[in-house]
Every structure is written in C-alpha cells, then in structure tokens.
C-alpha positions as CSV (number, residue, x, y, z in Angstrom):
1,X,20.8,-158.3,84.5
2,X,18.3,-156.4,82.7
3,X,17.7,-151.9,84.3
4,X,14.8,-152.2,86.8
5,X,12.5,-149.4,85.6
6,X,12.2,-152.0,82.0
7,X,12.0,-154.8,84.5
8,X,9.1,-153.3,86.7
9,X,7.0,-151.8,83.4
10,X,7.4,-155.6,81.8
11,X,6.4,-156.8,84.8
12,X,3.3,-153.9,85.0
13,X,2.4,-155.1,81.8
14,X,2.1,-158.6,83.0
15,X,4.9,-160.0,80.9
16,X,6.9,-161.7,83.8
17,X,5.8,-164.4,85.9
18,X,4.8,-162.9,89.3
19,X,4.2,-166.2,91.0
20,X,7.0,-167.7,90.8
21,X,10.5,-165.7,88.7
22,X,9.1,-162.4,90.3
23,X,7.5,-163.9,93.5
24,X,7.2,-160.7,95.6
25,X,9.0,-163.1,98.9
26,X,11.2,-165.2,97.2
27,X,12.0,-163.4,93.8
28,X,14.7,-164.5,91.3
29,X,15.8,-160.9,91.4
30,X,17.1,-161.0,95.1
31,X,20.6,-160.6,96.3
32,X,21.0,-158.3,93.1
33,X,23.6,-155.5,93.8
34,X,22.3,-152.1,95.2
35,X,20.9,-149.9,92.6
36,X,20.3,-145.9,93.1
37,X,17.0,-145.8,91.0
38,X,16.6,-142.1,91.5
39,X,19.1,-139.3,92.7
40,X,19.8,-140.1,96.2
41,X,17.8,-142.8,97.1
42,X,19.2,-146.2,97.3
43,X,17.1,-149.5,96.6
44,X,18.2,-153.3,98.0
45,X,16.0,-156.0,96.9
46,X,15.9,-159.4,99.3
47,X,12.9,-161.1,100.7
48,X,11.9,-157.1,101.5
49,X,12.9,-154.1,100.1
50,X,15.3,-151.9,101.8
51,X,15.4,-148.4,100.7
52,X,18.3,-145.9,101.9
53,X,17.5,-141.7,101.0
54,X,20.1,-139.4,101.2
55,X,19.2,-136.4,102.9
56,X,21.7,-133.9,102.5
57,X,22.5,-134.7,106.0
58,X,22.8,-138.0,106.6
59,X,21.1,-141.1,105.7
60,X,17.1,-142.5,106.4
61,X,16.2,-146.2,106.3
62,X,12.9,-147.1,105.5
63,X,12.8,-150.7,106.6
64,X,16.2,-152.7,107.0
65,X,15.5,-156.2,105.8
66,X,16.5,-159.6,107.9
67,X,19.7,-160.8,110.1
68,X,20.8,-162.3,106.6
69,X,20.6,-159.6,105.1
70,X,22.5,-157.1,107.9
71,X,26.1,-156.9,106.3
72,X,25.1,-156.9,102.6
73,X,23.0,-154.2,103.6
74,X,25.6,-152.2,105.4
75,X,28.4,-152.9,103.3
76,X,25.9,-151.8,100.4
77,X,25.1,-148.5,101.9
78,X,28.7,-148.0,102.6
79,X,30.0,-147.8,99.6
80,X,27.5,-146.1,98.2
81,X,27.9,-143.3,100.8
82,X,31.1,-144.6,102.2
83,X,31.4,-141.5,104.8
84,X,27.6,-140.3,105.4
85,X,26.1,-141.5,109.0
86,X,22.5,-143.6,109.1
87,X,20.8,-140.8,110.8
88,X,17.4,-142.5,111.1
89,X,15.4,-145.6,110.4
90,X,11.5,-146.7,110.5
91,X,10.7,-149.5,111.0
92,X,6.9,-150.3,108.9
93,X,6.1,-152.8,111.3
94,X,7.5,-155.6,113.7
95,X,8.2,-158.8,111.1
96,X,11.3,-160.0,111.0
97,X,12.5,-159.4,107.3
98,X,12.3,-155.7,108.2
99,X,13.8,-154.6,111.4
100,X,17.6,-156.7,111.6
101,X,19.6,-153.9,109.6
102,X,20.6,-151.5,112.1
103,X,22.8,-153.0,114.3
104,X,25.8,-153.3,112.5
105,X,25.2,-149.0,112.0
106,X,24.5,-148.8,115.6
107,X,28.2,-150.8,116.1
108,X,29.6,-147.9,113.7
109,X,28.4,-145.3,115.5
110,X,29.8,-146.7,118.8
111,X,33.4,-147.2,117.1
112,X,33.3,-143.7,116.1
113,X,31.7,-142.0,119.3
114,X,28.6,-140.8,117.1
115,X,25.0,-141.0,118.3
116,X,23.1,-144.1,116.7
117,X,20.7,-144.1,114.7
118,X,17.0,-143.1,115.7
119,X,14.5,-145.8,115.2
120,X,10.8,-144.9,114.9
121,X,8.4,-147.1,114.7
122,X,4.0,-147.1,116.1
123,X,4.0,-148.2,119.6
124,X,3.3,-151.3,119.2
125,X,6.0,-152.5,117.9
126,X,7.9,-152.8,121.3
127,X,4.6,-155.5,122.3
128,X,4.7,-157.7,119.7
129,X,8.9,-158.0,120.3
130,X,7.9,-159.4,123.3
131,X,5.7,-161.5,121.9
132,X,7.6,-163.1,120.2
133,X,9.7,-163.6,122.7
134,X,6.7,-165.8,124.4
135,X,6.4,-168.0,120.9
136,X,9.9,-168.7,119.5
137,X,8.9,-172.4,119.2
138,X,5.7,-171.5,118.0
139,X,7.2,-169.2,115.2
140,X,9.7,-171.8,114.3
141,X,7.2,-174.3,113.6
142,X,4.7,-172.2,111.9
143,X,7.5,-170.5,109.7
144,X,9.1,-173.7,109.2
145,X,5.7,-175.1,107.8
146,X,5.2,-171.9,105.5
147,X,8.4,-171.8,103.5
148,X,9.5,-175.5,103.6
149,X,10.9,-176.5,100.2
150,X,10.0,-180.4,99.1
151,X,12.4,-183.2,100.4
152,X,13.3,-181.3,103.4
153,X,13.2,-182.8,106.8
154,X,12.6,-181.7,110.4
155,X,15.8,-180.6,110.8
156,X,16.6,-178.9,107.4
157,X,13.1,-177.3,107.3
158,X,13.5,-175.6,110.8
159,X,14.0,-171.9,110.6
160,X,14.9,-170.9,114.3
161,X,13.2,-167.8,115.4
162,X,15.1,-164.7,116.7
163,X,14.6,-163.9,120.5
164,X,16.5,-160.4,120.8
165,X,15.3,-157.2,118.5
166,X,16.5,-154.1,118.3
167,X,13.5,-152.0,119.8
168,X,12.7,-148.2,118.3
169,X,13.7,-145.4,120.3
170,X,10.3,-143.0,119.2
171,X,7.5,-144.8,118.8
172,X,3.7,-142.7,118.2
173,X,0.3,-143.4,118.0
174,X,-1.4,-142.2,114.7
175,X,1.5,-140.0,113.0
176,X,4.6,-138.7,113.0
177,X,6.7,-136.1,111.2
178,X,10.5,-135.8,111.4
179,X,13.3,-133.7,109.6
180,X,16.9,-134.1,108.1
181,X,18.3,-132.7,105.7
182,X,16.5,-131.3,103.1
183,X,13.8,-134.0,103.4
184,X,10.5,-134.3,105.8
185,X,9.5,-137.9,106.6
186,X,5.7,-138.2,107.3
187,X,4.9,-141.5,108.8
188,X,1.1,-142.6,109.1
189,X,-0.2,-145.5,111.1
190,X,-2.5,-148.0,109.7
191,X,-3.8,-151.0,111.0
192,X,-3.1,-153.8,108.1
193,X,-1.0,-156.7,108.0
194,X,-0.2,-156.1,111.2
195,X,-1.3,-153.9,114.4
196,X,1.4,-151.7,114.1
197,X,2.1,-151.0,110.0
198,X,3.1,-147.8,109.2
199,X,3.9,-146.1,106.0
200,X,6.0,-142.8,104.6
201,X,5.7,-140.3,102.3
202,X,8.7,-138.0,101.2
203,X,6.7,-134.9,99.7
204,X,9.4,-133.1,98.7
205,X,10.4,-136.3,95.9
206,X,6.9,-137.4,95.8
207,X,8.3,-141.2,97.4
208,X,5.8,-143.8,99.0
209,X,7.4,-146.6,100.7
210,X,4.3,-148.4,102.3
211,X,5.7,-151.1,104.0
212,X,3.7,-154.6,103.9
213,X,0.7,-152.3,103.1
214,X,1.5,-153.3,99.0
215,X,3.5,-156.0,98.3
216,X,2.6,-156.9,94.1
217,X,-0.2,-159.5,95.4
218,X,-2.6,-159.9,96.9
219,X,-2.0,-158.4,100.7
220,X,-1.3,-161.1,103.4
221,X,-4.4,-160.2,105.0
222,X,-5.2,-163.6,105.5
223,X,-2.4,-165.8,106.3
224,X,-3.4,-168.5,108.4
225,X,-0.7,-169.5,110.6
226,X,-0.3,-165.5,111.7
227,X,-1.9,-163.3,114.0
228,X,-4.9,-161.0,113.4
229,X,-5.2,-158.8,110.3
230,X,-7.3,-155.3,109.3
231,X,-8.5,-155.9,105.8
232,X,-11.0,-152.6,106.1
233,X,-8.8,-150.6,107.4
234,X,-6.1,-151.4,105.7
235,X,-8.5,-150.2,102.2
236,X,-8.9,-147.0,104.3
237,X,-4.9,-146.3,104.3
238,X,-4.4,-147.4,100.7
239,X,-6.3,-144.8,99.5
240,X,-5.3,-142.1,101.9
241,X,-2.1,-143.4,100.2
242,X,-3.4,-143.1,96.6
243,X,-4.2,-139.7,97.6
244,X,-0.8,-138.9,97.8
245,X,-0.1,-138.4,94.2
246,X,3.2,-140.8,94.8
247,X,5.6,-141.0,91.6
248,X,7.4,-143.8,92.8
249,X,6.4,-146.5,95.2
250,X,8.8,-148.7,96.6
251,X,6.7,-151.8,98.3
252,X,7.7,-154.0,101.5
253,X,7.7,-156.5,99.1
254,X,7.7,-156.8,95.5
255,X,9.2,-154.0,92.8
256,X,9.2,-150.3,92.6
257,X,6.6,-149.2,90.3
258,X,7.2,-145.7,89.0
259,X,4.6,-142.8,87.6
260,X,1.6,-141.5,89.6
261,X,-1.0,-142.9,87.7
262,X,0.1,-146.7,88.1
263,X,1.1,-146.0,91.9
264,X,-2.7,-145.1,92.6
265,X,-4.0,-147.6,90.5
266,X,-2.3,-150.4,92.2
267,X,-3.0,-148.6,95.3
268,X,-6.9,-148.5,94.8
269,X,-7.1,-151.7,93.1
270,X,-5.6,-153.4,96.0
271,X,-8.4,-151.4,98.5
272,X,-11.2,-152.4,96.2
273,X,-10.2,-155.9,96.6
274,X,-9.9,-155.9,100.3
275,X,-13.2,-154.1,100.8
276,X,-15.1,-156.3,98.2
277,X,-13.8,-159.4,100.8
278,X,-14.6,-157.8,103.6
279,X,-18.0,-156.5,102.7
280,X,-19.2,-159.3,101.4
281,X,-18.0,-161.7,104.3
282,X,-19.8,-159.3,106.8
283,X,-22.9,-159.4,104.1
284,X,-23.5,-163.4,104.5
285,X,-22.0,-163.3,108.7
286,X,-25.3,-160.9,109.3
287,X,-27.5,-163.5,107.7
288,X,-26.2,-165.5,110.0
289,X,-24.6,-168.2,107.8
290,X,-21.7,-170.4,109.1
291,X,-18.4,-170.2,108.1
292,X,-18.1,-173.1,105.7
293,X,-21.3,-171.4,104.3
294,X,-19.5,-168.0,103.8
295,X,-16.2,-169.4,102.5
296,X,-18.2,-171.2,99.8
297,X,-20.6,-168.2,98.9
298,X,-18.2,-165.2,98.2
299,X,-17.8,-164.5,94.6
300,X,-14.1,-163.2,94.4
301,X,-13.7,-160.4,92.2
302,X,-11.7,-162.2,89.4
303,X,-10.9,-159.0,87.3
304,X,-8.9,-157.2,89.9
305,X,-7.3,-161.1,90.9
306,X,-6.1,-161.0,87.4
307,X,-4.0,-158.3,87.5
308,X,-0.4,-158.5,87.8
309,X,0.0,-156.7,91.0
310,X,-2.7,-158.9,92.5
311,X,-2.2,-162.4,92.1
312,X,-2.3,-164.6,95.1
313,X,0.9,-165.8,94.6
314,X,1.7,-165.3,98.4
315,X,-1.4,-165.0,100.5
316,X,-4.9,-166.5,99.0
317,X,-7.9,-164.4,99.4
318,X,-9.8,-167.5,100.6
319,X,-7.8,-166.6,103.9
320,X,-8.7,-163.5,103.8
321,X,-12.5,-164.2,104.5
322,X,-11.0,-166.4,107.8
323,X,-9.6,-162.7,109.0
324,X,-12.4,-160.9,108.5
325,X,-14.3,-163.8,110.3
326,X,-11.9,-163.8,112.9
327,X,-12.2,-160.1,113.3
328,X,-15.8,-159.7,113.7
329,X,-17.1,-163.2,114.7
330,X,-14.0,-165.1,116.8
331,X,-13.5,-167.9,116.5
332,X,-16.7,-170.7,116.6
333,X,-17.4,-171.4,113.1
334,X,-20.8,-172.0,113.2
335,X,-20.7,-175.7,113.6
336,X,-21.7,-177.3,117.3
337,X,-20.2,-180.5,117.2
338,X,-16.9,-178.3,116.5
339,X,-17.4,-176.5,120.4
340,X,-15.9,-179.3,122.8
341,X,-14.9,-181.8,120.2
342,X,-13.7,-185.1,121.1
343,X,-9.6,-185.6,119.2
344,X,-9.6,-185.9,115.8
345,X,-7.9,-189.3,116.0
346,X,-10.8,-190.5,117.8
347,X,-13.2,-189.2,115.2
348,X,-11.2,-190.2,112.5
349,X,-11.3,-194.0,113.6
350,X,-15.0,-193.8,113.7
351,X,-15.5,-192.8,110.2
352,X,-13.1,-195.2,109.3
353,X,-14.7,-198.1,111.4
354,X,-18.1,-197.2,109.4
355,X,-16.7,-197.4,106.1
356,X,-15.0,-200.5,106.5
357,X,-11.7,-200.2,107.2
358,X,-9.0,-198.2,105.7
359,X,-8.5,-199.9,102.6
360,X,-12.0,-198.2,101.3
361,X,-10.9,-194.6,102.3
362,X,-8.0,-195.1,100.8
363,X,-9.0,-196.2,97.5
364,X,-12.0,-193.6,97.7
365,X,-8.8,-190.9,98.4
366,X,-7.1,-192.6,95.6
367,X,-9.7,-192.0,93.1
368,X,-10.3,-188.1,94.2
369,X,-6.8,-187.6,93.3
370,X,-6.9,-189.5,90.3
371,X,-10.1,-187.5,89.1
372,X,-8.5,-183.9,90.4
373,X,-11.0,-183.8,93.2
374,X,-7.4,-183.1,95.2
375,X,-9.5,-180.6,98.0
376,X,-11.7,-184.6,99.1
377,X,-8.7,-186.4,98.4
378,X,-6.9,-184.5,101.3
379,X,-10.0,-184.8,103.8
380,X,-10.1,-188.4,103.2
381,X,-6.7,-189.4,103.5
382,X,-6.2,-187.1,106.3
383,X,-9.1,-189.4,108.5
384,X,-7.0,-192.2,107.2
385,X,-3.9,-190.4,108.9
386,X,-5.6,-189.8,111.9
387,X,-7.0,-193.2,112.8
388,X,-3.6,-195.0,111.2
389,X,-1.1,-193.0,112.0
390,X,1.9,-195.4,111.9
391,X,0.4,-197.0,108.5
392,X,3.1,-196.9,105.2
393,X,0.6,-197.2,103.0
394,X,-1.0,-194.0,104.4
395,X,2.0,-191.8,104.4
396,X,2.9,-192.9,100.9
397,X,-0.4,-191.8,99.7
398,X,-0.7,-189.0,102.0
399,X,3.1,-187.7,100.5
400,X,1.3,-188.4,96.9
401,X,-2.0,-186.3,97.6
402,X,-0.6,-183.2,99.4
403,X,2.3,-182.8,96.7
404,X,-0.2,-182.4,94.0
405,X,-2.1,-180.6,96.3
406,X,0.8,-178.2,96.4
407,X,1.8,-178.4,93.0
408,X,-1.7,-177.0,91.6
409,X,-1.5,-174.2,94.2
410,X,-0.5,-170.0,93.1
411,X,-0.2,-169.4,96.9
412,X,3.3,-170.0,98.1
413,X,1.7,-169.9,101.7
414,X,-0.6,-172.6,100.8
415,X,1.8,-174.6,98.7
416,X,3.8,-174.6,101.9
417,X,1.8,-176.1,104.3
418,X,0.9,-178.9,101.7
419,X,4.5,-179.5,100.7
420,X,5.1,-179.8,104.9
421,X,1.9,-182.4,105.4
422,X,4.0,-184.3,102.2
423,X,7.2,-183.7,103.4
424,X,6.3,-185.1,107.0
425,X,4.1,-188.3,105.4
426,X,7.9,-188.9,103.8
427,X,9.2,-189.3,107.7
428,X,6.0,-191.2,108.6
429,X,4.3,-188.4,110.7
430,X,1.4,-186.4,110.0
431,X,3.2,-183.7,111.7
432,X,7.4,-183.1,111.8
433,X,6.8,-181.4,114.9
434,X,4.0,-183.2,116.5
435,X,4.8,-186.0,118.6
C-alpha cells in the first residue's frame, strides 16, 4: 500500500480518481491498518475517519466511526497504546458512522473499575438520537435507497437502522474547551450538515479535525432523503476554520491533507462554493421565481466544481439549491396544481389516456434514452409506471432507463436512488418498499 502523505498530495494534485478509487464514503483505501501519521496521533480510515491523540495522559477520540467498525477500532487503538485509557471523545455530530466506537472502551473501563470515557458533543445531539428512534423504518428505507448496489433486492438492500446510541455526557451550546494531558481541545459549534456539527482544533499541534464540515467533495449540504442543512452558515465556520492556520486537517470523510496553505484553501474553496449556491438561490427566490425556475437558472461555479477536493462525487450541488429552498421558502415549490394534488397514479393515467395508450410513452421514453435525453426518458417512463404499475414491459424499460441514468451520474447519492428505482423495476415494483 502506498505512505498516505504521497497518497493524499497525488490525490491534491488531482492524480487519483476521487469519485470512485478515493470516493470520500466508500473509498478503496478503507479497512487499511491504523497508521500514526504524526507523533501521537493515530488515524483509521472506514466510511469516516477516526482519529485517536495521545495526550500525555490518556487518549482523545475525535469521532469513533460505525457499529462495524467498533472492534477494529478498539483493538487498533489497543495495540497501538496497549495500556493508555480513552479519556475522552467528541462526537462532530449525531450520524451514525461517527458515534458507535465507544462502547467497547466504556466495557474496558467497567472491567477494570476506571471511569469511562467522557463524551462531548452540542446539545443537540441527545434530540436527534431520539429521533431517530421515531424513524427507524424511515431511515432504513431511505438509507437503503442511498447506498443500494445494482442486483440487490429488498432484502439484501436493507440496512437496518440502529435504535440505541450511546448519548454524550457534556454537551454545550456554542463552544467548549477541555484539557488532558499536555493538549487543550477547543470544540466550536456550527450549524452545517447537520444541527449539531461541531469541529476541533488542537493549538498546541496545529490539528483540525472538522467533522462532516469537509469531507474531499462537495459538502452534503443537499442530500435529499435527509433532514435540513445550513449551507451559509456552514461558509461562516469554514472560514473561521481557515483562520486557524491548521497544518493538518483530518476530514469526517475523505483523506488528511497536510500543510497550512492547502488546509485553508480547501477550506475557503469549499465556503465560496456554498455561499455562491446559496446567494444566488436567495437572488432568483426574491424575484419571486419558482423552484423549477431557480434550479434551472443557477450558473454553478464550474472552477471550484473542478477541483479535486470538490467534486460531487457524494452529494450534487443541484441539491444543494433544494436546502437552501427548503431553508428559506419551505416547502411549496411555486407550482399550484402541486398544493392538494390528486395521486400521481391518477395523474399519470391521464396523461397516458391523452397520448394514446402506453405503447406511445413508451416508445417516446425509448427514444429519450436512445438519444441521451436520459433526465425525459425518466419522467416519461415513470407516468408509464404510475398508470401501469403491474406492466413487464414497463419495468424492463424502467430497469433500462434508470441504470443509465445511474451510470452517467458522479453523485454516488444520486446514482443510488436511480440504481434502487432499477433495481425495484427488476422485482416489478416501482418501489421495494412501497406496497
């Protein structure tokens, strides 16, 4: 395996693929043994980074990766520092790839009649556990949907949600600062990806660990399954962050990137990007235009989407301009017949009664896909789906449509959802877990 500081500056200098061998989620790289990158500080790469600091006097966690990941994690710290106790761990926010890895240290400390670990984490962390205690079919389905791989089915797709967390014991509002060792931890609220996001800075070795806030990408301030997002103030921390004068950044997701000047650069970049969204979403809402109108006016900026730390290869900044609808408009697009619809099925056979049947649409779908018009090939067949939804002819072209859908698509979130709509059309539903 090649050293990581080569890997990360090849991958800097956009010579490695970061949608797919480097994918910042679901990166070939994961599941590589634990690596001490600098003196004392201990770096795990899975779906999320989890990053271990010797203090002097005891061990910090910053973020502790999924249930999967729990023993690797613990028998990785262990014999690194086969004797030192987990002191403390924050938590950057509430998802699930990021809070599972305490346990087995809180099971340790019991054994050996030691306090546990403190967990910190912003306040509202300890809410959205419970919510997802309310959605765990909700989650499953939706998660499911998101990271299905083609030829699955309902079964095999299904990623159960987890219904018991492990809740911090400090939480805080805006900020907190803690001690140990020879090391201060300063942990700074910001509303991003999530409500509750937080991210620390070690001044003393000049580390950043920012949690979802940067994850080589472009940031999931936009995923569409998921609840609300902060894209403006989200820009606001990253360059609070920038300011730092960070030498190494170790992301949620993604790679480490090392040296000030390429930590604040990816830092800023990534604000400029969310604020360009935003501000020109908000631009085009206060002239009053719909929705569809917005989404089909922004210009995205194209330089910063070409650089290798911000290529949708998870989120898509078309999503992003949803969020920052969502945020400041709710959630009426613009469009009155879309108010107090009647079902879609009903539509659907309506459109298809006027154009004769579904032989027509179906051709007409066929031809869109044939001519890489795939974004009116999936509206069409979709009506057909709706009105016909026991039809094998549909579902065979519906499976046919949506896979090169996905296949065209950067955005593993995207590619996703497509690959499910093909995936389910293989089992003869629009849905696998619609009735």
């Amino acid at each position: 395996m090649p050293d990581i500081r080569d890997y990360c500056d090849r991958l800097w200098r956009g010579e490695i693929d970061t949608i797919h061998e480097a994918h910042p989620v679901t990166s070939t790289w994961n599941n590589r043994e634990p690596e001490e990158i600098e003196d004392g500080f201990l770096y795990i790469k899975s779906a999320a980074s989890m990053n271990t600091i010797d203090t002097g006097d005891g061990l910090v966690m910053l973020d502790t990766g999924t249930a999967r990941d729990a023993e690797g994690l613990f028998n990785g710290v262990r014999a690194w520092r086969p004797e030192t106790p987990l002191r403390a761990a924050v938590f950057s926010h509430h998802h699930v790839d990021h809070i599972f890895g305490v346990n087995r240290f809180d099971d340790e400390a019991a054994e050996q009649g030691q306090a546990r670990p403190v967990v910190y984490g912003q306040r509202h962390i300890p809410a959205h556990f419970d919510r997802y205690k309310r959605t765990v079919g909700y989650n499953t389905a939706i998660n499911s949907r998101q990271f299905i791989r083609p030829g699955m089915d309902a079964e095999q797709v299904r990623l159960p949600w987890p219904d018991e967390f492990r809740y911090p014991d400090v939480t805080f509002d805006n900020a907190i600062r803690f001690s140990i060792g020879e090391l201060m931890f300063e942990v700074t609220h910001t509303r991003g990806e999530t409500e509750d996001a937080a991210w620390t800075w070690v001044p003393e070795k000049k580390w950043l660990f920012p949690g979802d806030l940067f994850i080589w990408a472009v940031p999931n301030a936009g995923n569409p399954q998921k609840a609300q997002r902060w894209a403006g103030e989200w820009a606001a921390g990253l360059r609070q962050m920038a300011g730092k004068g960070a030498e190494l950044m170790s992301p949620g997701h993604g790679f480490p990137i090392f040296g000030a000047d390429r930590v604040a650069e990816a830092l800023n970049d990534t604000a400029d990007l969310l604020d360009e969204i935003e501000n020109q979403t908000l631009a085009l809402m206060n002239l009053g235009y719909t929705l569809d109108n917005v989404l089909h006016s922004i210009e995205m900026p194209q330089h910063l989407l070409d650089k290798p730390w911000l290529r949708s290869a998870y989120d898509h900044p078309e999503f992003i301009v949803h969020s920052v609808w969502r945020y400041f408009g709710g959630w009426y697009e613009g469009e009155p017949d879309r108010l107090l619809p009647a079902p879609r099925s009903a539509e659907a056979a309506e459109w298809v009664t006027l154009a004769g049947g579904l032989a027509p649409v179906m051709e007409r779908a066929r031809a869109h896909m044939q001519n890489g018009n795939l974004q009116m090939a999936c509206h069409l067949i979709e009506g057909a789906a709706l009105a016909a939804p026991n039809s094998p002819d549909v579902h065979a072209l519906r499976t046919e449509i949506y896979e090169a859908r996905a296949a065209e698509q950067d955005s593993s979130m995207a590619r996703g959802v497509f690959t499910f709509a093909a995936s389910s059309s293989e089992h003869g539903k629009r849905d696998m877990f619609n009735p």
